[in-house]
C-alpha positions in Angstrom: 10.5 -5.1 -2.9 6.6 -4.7 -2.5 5.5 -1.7 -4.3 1.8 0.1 -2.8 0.4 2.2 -5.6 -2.3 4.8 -3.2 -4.1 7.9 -3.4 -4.4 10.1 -0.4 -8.1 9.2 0.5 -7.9 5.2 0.2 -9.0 3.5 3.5 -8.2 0.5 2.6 -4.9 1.6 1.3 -4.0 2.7 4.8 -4.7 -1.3 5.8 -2.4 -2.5 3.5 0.0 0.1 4.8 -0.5 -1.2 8.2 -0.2 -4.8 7.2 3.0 -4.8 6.0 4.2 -2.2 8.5 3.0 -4.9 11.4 4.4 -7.9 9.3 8.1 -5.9 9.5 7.6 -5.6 5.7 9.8 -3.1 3.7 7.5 -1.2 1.0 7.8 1.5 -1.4 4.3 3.9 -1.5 3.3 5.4 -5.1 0.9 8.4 -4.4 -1.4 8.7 -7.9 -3.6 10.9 -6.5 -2.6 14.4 -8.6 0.0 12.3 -11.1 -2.0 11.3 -14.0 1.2 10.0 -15.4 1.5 7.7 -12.8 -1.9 6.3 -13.1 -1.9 5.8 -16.6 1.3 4.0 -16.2 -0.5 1.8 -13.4 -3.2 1.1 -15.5 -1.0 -0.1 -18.3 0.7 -1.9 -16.5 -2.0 -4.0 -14.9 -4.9 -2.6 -16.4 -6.3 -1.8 -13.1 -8.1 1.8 -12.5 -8.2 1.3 -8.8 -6.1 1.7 -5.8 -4.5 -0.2 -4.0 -2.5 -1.9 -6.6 0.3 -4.1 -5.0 3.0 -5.5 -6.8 6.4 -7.7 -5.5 7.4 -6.6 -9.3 6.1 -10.2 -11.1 2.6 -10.3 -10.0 -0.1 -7.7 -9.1 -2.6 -7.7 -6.5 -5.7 -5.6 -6.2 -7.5 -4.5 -3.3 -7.4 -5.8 0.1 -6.6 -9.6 0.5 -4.5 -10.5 3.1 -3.9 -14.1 2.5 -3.0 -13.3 -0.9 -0.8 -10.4 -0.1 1.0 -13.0 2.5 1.5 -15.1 0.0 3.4 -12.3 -2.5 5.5 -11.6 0.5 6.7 -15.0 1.3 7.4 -14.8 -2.8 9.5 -11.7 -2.4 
């Protein structure tokens, strides 16, 4: 399962959205916007600060890359 950690202001959160809804892609969506929790969670996980963070639960990717974000889907 890909996982989409967002806030409700990332733009190019809403392209990753649309990537995967367009690739048929089934995705969970974290919201960190007002969950501080969350982000701190996020950031210990993968010791990003940013958004998007996507994960297939083994590997991370940060920000907008579609050829890598393929790739993490053929790997889920």
């Amino acid at each position: 399962m890909i996982t989409v950690f967002t806030t409700k202001t990332c733009s190019v959160c809403v392209m990753v959205k649309r990537y995967l809804d367009a690739k048929n892609v089934d995705y969970e969506t974290v919201d960190v916007t007002d969950d501080q929790a969350k982000r701190d969670e996020l950031n210990k996980m993968t010791g990003y600060t940013t958004v998007p963070v996507i994960t297939n639960g083994k590997d991370y990717l940060v920000g907008w890359k579609p050829a890598e974000l393929s790739k993490m889907i053929q790997a889920s």
